[in-house]
TORKE-82330 format. One line per 2 residues: number of its first residue (from 1); their letters; for each residue z, y, x of C-alpha. Coordinates in steps of 0.001 Angstrom, whole numbers, plus 500000, padded with zeros to 6 digits. Each point is the difference from the previous one (the first is absolute). Example, Ala and Ser with C-alpha at 12.3 -4.5 7.8 and 13.67 -1.06 7.14 Angstrom:
# residues 2
1> as> 507800 495500 512300; 499340 503440 501370
# end
This chain:
# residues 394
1> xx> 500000 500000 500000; 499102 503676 501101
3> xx> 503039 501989 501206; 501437 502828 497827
5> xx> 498012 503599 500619; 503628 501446 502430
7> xx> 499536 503331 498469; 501110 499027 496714
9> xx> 503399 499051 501290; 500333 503576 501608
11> xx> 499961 501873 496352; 503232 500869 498378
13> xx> 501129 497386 497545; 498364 500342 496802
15> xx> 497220 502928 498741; 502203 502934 498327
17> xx> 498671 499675 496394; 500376 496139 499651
19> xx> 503465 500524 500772; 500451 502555 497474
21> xx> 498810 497742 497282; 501842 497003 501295
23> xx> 502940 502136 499568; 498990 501361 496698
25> xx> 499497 496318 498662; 503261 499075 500517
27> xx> 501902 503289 498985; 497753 498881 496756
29> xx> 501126 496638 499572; 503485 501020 500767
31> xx> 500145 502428 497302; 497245 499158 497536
33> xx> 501017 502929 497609; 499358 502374 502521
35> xx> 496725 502130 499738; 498651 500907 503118
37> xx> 498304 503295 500655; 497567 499901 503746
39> xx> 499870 502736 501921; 499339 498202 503091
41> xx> 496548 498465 500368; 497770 503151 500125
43> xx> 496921 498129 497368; 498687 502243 497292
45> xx> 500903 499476 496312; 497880 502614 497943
47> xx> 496220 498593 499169; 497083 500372 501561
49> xx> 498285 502610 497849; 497357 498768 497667
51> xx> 496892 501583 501113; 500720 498161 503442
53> xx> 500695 496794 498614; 497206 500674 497379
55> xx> 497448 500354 503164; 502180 496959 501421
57> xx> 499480 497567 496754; 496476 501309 499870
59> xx> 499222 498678 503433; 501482 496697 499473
61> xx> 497912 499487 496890; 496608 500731 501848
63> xx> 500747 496947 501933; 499836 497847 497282
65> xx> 496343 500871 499579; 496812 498907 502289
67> xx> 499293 504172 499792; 502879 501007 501248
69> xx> 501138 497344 502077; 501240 500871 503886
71> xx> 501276 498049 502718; 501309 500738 503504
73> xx> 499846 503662 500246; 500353 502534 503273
75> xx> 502433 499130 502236; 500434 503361 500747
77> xx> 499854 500801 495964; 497854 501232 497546
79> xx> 498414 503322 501613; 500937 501884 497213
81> xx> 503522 499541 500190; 500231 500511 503364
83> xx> 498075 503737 499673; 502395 500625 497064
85> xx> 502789 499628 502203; 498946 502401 502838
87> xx> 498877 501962 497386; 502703 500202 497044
89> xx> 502961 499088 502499; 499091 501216 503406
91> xx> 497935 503044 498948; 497270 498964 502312
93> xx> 502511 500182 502974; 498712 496343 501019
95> xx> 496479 498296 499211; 499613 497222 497809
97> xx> 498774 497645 503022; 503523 500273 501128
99> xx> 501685 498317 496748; 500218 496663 499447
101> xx> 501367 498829 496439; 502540 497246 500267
103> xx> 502637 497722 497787; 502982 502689 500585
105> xx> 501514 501793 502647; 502249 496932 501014
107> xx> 497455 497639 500877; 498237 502219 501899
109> xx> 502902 501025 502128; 500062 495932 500901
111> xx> 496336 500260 500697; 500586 502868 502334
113> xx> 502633 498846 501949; 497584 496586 500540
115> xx> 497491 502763 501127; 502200 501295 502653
117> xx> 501581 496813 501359; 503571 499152 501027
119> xx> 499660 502063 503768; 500474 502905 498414
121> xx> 503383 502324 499919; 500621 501430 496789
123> xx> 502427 503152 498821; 501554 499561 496532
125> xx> 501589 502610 497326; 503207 498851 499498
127> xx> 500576 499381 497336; 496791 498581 498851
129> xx> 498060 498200 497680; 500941 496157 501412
131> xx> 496326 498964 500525; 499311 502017 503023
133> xx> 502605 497945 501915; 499813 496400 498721
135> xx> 496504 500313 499865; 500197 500742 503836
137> xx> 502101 497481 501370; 497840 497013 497624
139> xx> 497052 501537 502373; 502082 499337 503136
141> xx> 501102 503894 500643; 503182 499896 501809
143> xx> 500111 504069 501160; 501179 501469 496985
145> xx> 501952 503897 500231; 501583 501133 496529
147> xx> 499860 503524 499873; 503153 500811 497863
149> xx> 499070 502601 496918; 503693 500990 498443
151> xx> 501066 503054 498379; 501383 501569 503195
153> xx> 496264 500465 501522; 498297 500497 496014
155> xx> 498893 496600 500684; 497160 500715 502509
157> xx> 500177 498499 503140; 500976 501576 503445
159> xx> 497006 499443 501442; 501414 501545 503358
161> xx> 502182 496733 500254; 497014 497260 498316
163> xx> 498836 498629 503298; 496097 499283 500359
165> xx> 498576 497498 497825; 496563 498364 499054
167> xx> 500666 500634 496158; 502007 502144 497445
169> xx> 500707 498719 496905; 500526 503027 497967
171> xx> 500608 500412 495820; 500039 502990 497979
173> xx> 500912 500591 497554; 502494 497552 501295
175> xx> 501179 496351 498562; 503050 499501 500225
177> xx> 501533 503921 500332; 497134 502085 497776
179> xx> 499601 502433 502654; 496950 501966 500872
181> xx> 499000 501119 503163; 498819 503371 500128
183> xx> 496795 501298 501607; 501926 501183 503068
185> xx> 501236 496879 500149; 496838 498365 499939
187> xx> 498507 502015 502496; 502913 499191 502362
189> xx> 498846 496236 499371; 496630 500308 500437
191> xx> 500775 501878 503408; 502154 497541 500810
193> xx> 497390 497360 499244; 497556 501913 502277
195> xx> 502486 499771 502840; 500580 497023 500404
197> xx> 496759 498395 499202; 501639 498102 496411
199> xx> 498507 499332 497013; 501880 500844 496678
201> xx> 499908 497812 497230; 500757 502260 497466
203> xx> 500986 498470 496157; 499286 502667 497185
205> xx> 500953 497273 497062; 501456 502384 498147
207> xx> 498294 503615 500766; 499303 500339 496107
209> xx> 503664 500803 499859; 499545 502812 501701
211> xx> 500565 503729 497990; 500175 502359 502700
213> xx> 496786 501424 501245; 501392 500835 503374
215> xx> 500954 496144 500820; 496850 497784 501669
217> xx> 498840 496832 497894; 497890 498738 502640
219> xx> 500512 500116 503719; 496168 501247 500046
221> xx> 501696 503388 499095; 500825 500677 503747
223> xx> 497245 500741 502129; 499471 497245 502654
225> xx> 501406 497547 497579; 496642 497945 500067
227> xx> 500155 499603 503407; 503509 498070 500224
229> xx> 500896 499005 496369; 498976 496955 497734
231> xx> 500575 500422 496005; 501564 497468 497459
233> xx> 500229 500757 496622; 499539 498652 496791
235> xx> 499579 500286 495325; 503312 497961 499709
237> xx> 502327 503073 499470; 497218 502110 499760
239> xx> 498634 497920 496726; 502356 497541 499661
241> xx> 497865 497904 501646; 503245 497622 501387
243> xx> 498134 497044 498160; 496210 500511 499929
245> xx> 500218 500613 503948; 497637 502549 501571
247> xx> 500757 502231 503079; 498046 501823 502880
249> xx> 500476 500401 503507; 498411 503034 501925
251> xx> 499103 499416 503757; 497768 503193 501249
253> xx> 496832 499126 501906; 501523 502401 502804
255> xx> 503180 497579 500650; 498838 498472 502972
257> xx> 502028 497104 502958; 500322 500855 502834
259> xx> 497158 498344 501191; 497752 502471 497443
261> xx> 499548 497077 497078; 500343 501297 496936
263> xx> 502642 498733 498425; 497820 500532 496606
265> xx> 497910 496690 501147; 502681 498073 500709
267> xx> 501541 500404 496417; 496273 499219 498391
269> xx> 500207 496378 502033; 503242 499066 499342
271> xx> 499738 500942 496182; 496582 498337 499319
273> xx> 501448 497034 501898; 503158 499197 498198
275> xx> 499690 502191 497094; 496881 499698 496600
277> xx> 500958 503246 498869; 502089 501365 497129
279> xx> 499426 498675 497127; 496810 501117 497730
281> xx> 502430 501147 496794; 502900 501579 502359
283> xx> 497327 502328 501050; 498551 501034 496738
285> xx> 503180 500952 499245; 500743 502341 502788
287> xx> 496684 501242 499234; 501391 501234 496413
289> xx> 503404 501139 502167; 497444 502544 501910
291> xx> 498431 501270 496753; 501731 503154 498695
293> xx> 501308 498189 496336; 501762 497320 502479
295> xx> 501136 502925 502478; 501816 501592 497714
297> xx> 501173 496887 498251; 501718 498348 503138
299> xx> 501591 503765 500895; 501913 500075 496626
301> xx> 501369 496608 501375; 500996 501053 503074
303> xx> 501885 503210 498473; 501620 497820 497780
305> xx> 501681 497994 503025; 500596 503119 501871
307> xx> 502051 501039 496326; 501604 496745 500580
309> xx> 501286 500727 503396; 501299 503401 499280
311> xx> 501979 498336 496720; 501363 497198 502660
313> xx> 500555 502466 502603; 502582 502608 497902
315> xx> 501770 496777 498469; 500474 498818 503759
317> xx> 500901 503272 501399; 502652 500405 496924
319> xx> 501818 496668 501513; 500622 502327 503081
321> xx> 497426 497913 501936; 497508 501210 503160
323> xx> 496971 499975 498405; 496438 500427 501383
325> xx> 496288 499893 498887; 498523 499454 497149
327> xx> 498519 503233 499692; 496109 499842 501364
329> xx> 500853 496024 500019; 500932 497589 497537
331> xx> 503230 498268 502498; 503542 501519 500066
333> xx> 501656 499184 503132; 504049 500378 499704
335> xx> 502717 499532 502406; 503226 498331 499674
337> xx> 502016 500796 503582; 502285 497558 500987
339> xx> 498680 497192 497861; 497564 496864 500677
341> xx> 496408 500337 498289; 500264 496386 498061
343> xx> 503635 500642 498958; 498768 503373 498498
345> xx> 497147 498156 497981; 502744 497173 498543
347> xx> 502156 502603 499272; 496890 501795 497969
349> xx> 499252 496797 498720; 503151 499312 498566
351> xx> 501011 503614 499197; 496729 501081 497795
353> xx> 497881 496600 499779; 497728 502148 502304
355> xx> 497733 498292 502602; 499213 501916 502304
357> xx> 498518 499742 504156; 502749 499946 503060
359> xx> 499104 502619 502811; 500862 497187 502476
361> xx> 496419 498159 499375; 497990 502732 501105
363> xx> 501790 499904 503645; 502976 501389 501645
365> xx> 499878 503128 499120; 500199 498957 496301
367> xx> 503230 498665 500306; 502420 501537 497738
369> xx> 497248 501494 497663; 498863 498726 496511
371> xx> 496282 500577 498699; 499222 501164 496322
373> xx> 496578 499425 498479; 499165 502416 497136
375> xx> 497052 497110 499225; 501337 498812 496320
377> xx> 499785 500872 496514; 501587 503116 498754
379> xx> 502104 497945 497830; 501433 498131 502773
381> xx> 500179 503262 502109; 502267 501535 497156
383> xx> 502516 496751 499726; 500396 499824 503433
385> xx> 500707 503706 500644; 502854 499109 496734
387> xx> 500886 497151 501773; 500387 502452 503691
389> xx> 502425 502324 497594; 502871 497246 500400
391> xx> 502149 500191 503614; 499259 498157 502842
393> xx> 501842 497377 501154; 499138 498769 503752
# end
């Protein structure tokens, strides 16, 4: 029998949301009359808006005829999704040759890290979304720096004390703590980048969330992004696209090795070598996402989570509690000093009959912190923030 891939043996025991729902199952079956509210596992709840899944259905019929029957599509996806994108989403910032349509953000953040290899050193936001580091070490990356984000440096890190790495993971608006970096900030990245010869991989999941005109959704805001910076981003919070799956990743023809390949090329072989393409009805309906009806459709969605997080974040504050986020970003981050991250969530648990996500999972610097999602139905929103009325008991 083959041996056992070692890297698998180096992760910490257990992915962070399995856990959560082992733990919910049996707080469940201990108390069966309990009804539990989740604000943990940050999946969208509202539905996808009907001309979208109108131009979704629509597509799926048409393959049940010879007329309108399709196959393998584009790797790269359909062309006119891909110049919507640049167009409705980057404002022409980036060309359509340098988007390629995928399944989701996720899975393309495990196809780039195959792209790079395991030799490479990578720099991490900590805390951070817990696929940029267990996806590393299952490729074999063993040189991993956390650069800790926390309220005492408005969780940007001190790049004067990152050392030099080969990549930068970077999110923003940012899962776990809902902050957003600022254009200064940015800049200071992309300089940074520049410097020291790194490329960022920069994850813009959740840059519909974003109200303030003066905060970046793209990292292609800050001149000499394209030549340092790779995009991932994707319709699941934009759309509520969690279950249809359907992302993008931009990589600009002028990101280059150091040898002078474009990195561009690289991309188009491993993708049409491991990857058909997204699928024929995903991409219909981000088509009808780009159009203006389904514009303006999925931005009343994403106001109405951003309403959610404001209604979560004055019932949290009102407990006396360190609260952060959840204004241009649909995560509240809060801080309980002195206290253990998975003790916090019992105590939640048993408190409110509240699920929520412990800091702890997203790395060291989580430790001690609690995440809120403001993804749920208002109804649920409003009995929880009843439920958050009561004292805590930790």
């Amino acid at each position: 029998m083959i041996k056992r891939n070692a890297n698998f043996a180096k992760l910490n025991n257990g992915y962070l949301f399995p856990e959560i729902h082992k733990r919910k199952l049996k707080f469940i079956s201990d108390h069966p009359q309990a009804e539990v509210i989740s604000l943990g596992i940050g999946d969208t709840t509202e539905p996808i808006p009907s001309s979208i899944a109108h131009a979704m259905s629509q597509e799926a019929m048409k393959l049940g005829t010879i007329q309108g029957y399709s196959g393998y599509g584009p790797e790269q996806g359909l062309n006119e999704l891909r110049e919507r994108i640049a167009s409705q989403l980057y404002f022409n910032r980036i060309s359509s040759s340098e988007v390629f349509v995928s399944d989701g953000a996720k899975c393309d953040i495990g196809r780039l890290q195959m792209l790079l290899g395991k030799h490479v050193s990578v720099a991490i936001q900590d805390p951070a979304y817990p696929v940029y580091v267990d996806g590393s070490i299952i490729q074999g990356v063993s040189n991993i720096v956390y650069m800790p984000c926390t309220p005492e440096n408005n969780f940007f890190p001190d790049l004067e004390r990152t050392p030099r790495t080969d990549i930068i993971y970077f999110c923003s608006p940012n899962n776990p703590t809902g902050a957003v970096a600022t254009k200064d900030q940015l800049t200071r990245l992309v300089d940074f980048a520049k410097s020291n010869q790194t490329i960022i991989l920069f994850d813009s999941a959740y840059a519909s969330f974003i109200q303030d005109p003066s905060l970046p959704k793209s990292i292609f805001e800050i001149p000499g992004a394209k030549e340092v910076a790779i995009e991932v981003s994707s319709f699941s919070k934009l759309a509520g696209f969690t279950g249809v799956r359907l992302g993008w990743t931009i990589i600009p023809q002028a990101l280059k090795y150091e040898d002078g390949t474009p990195v561009n090329a690289d991309w188009q072989r491993l993708t049409t070598t491991i990857f058909n393409g997204a699928s024929n009805i995903a991409q219909q309906g981000g088509m009808a996402v780009l159009e203006d009806r389904g514009l303006q459709e999925v931005k009343k969605t994403c106001q109405l989570y951003l309403e959610n997080a404001q209604l979560i974040k004055v019932a949290l504050e009102q407990q006396g509690w360190e609260v952060y986020g959840g204004t241009n970003a649909p995560y509240l981050w809060v801080r309980f000093k002195n206290r253990k991250s998975w003790e916090v969530f019992q105590a939640l648990l048993e408190n409110y009959h509240i699920i929520t996500t412990p800091g702890s999972g997203f790395g060291p610097s989580g430790e001690g912190f609690i995440r809120f999602t403001a993804f749920g139905t208002r109804n649920n929103i409003m009995l929880a923030i009843n439920r958050l009325k009561k004292p805590f008991v930790c």
